[in-house]
N, C-alpha and C positions, 0 to 999 in steps of 0.2 A: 528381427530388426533389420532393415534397409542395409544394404552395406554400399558402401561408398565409390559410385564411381564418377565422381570429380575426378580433376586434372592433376595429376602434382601439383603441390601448392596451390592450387584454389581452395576459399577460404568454403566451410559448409552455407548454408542459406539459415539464416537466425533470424528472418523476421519471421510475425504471429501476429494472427488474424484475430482480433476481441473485439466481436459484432463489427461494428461498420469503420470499428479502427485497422487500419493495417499500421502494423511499428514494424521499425527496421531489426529491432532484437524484443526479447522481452525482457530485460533493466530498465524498470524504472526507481523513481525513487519516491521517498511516501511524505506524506504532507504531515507537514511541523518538523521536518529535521534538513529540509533543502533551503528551508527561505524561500524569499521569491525568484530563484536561481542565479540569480546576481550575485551572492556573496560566495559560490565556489567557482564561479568564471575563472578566475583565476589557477582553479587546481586541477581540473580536465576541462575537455574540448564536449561542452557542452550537449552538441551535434549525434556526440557518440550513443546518447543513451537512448530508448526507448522511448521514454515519456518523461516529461518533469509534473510533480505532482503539488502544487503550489501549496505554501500554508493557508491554512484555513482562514476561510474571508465569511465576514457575517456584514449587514448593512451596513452599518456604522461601526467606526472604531473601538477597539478594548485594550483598556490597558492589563487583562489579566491579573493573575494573582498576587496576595504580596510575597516578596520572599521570606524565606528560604522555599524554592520552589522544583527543586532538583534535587535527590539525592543516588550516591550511585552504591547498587546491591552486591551483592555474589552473585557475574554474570547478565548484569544487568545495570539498567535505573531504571528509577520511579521518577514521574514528572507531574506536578500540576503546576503546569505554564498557566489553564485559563485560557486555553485558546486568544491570546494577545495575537492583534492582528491591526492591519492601516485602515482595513473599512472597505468595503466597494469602490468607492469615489477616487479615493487616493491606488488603488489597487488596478483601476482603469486607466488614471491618467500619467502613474509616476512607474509603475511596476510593469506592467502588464507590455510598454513599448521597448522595454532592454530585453521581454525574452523574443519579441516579436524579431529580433535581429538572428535568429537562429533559428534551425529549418524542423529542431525538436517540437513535437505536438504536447504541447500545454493544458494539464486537465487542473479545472478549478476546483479544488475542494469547499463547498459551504458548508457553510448551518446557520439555525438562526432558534430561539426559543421559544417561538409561536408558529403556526401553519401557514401562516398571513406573511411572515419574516423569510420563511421557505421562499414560497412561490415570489413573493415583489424581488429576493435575491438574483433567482434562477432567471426572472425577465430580464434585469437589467444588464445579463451575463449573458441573454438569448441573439443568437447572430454579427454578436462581437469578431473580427477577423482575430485570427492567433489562439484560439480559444478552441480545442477540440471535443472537449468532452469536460464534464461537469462528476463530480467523486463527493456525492449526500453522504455529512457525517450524520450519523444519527445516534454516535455510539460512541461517543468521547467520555470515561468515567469521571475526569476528573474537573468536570462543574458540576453546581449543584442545582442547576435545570438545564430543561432541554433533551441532551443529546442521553442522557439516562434513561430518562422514561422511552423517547421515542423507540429507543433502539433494543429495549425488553419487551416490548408488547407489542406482538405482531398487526395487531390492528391499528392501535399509532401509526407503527413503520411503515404502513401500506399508506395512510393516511398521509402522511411525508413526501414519500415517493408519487402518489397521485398529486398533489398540490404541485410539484416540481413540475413531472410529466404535464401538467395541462399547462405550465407557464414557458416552457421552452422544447425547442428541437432538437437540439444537444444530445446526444448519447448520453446516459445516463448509468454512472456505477455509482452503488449503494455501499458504505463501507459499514462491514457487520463487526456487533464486540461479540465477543467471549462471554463474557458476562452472564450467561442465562444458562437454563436449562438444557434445551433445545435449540442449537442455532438454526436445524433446519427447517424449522417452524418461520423466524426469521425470515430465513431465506426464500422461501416459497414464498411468502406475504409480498415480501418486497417486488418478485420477480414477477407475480400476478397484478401487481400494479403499474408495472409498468416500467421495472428496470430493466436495462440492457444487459448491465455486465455488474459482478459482486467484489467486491477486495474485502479479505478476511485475513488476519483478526486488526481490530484496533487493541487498544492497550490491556490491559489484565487488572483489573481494579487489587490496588494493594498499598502496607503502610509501612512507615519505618521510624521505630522510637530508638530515644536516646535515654539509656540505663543513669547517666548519672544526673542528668537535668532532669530526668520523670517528663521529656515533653514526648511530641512529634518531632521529627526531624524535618515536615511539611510544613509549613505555616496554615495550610488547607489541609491537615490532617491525613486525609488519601490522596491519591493519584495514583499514576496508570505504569504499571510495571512495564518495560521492554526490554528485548535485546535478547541476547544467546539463551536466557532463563526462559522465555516464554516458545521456541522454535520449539519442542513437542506439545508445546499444547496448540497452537496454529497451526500443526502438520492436522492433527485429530480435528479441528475447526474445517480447516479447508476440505480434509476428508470427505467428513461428513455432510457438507454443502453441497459436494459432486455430489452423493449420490442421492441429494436432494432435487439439482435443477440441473437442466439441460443449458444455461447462457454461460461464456465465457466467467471464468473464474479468476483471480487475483492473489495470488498466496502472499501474506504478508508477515514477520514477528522472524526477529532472532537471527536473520537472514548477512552474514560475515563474509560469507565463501562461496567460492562457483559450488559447491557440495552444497552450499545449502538452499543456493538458487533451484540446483538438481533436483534436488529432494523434492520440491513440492511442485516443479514440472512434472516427473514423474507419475505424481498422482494424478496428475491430470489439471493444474494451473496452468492456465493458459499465458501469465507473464506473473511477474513476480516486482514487488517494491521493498526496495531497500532502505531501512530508516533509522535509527540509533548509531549504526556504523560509521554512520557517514562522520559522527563528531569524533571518532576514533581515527580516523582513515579519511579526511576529504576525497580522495580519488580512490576509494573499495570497489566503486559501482565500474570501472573502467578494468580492475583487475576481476571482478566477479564476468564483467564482458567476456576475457579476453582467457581466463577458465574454462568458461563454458563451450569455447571458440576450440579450445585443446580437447576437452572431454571429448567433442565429436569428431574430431579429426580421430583422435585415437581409440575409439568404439567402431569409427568406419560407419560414420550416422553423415550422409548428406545432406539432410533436412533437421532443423530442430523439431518442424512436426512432425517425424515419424518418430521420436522419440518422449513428445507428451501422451504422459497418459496411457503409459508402455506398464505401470507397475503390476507385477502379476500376485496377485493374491489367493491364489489356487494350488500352487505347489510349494510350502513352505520347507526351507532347509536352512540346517546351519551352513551360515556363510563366512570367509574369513574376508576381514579388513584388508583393505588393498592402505602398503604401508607409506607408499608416497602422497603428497599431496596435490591437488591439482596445478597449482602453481609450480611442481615439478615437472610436469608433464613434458615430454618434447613436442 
């Protein structure tokens, strides 16, 4: 590993290169838990993060699921919001100008539940100022079309991502679920049609009943598990995606702590998005910054790229738990 010869007190260099993006760190945040970034303005400095990853926008507006549409686990919640969202229209013309006030790169998350609903989305989002890259759900569980089928069947998924790719310029990342067998099946489909860059996992298909009503606790039955519960299975997801494809990679699920941002840079994610925390923590993503910012000062790592992608899998040993936290750190 690099060791460190910065200045006293100069800070390590934390931006990261994902294809044609260059970010100043890699925090970002994941789409459906920031809003349209307007509603944490007020609890950090916007500026600070990596990327802001917008909620998800499909043509026309959705009012989503009925409630009860949240419930929270051991470790976790389950969510079927329904992808509820203002529509394009209103997304261009009310949303899209408050985040253009900050110097953060703005990726649009779509979908839509036709191939037709893809590609007329991805145009009308094609060459927009403020707007640097586009984030295809195709892997939302918790409707009941659309982003299910596309996002298990790699010939779908490809089919997705080309309708996309022919309709715009935009850097393009593919967000993969868990959900399947083989995510690196997935993965490969998506990346031979024409993605850029991949963010993995979306939510964890899963349910939650109630012993003495005999119901659901969903009004939709299932939705999409996250949070601290799902970070070992999105370590094995992401994993296993590197050593499927050579594009920039996305680590996403479970993600609380500059340790846990760690972790799946380590394997080799090239930035990482933060999403459930954030209703825990409005400002996590600024202490996960600012972790991460300590970890390397105290490793003696001048670059955060000499330290992705560093995890050695060839010489395994018992290792002891280091008892501080990072947020001890000096």
């Amino acid at each position: 590993m690099a060791q460190n010869s910065n200045a006293p007190g100069q800070s390590p260099d934390l931006s990261v290169q994902l294809g044609p993006l260059r970010l100043r760190n890699p925090v970002m945040v994941a789409s459906g838990t920031f809003g349209y970034g307007e509603e944490y303005e007020d609890f950090l400095d916007l500026d600070r993060l990596g990327a802001i990853v917008v909620k998800g926008i499909s043509l026309k507006p959705r009012p989503g699921n009925p409630p009860p549409r949240i419930v929270e686990t051991a470790a976790g919640m389950i969510n079927a919001i329904g992808l509820e969202n203002v529509g394009v229209d209103v997304f261009l013309k009310s949303k899209l100008p408050r985040l253009q006030r900050w110097q953060v790169p703005v990726v649009v998350n779509i979908f839509g539940n036709t191939l037709e609903e893809y590609a007329q989305l991805a145009a009308s989002l094609d060459g927009v100022p403020g707007i640097a890259a586009l984030e295809i759900n195709i892997s939302c569980p918790n409707v009941k079309e659309g982003g299910m089928v596309f996002g298990t069947d790699p010939l779908m998924a490809a089919r997705v991502v080309q309708a996309v790719r022919h309709a715009t310029a935009l850097p393009l990342i593919t967000k993969l679920t868990p959900n399947v067998t083989r995510i690196g099946d997935i993965a490969r489909a998506t990346v031979d049609a024409g993605s850029d860059m991949l963010s993995c996992i979306n939510t964890v298909a899963a349910m939650a009943v109630d012993v003495f009503s005999r119901r659901p606790k969903l009004a939709n039955v299932m939705g999409g598990l996250s949070g601290p519960a799902v970070k070992p299975i999105a370590l094995r997801c992401t994993w296993e995606v590197l050593q499927e494809v050579r594009c920039p990679v996305i680590g996403i699920g479970g993600i609380s702590t500059a340790t846990d941002a760690l972790e799946f840079l380590l394997l080799g994610a090239r930035a990482v998005q933060v999403g459930t925390a954030n209703f825990v923590n409005p400002s996590v993503t600024t202490q996960i910054l600012e972790g991460i910012e300590r970890f390397l000062r105290v490793e003696k790592v001048d670059r955060l790229e000499d330290y992705i992608g560093t995890l050695n899998t060839h010489c395994l040993f018992p290792f002891a738990e280091i008892a501080c936290e990072l947020t001890d750190l000096p």
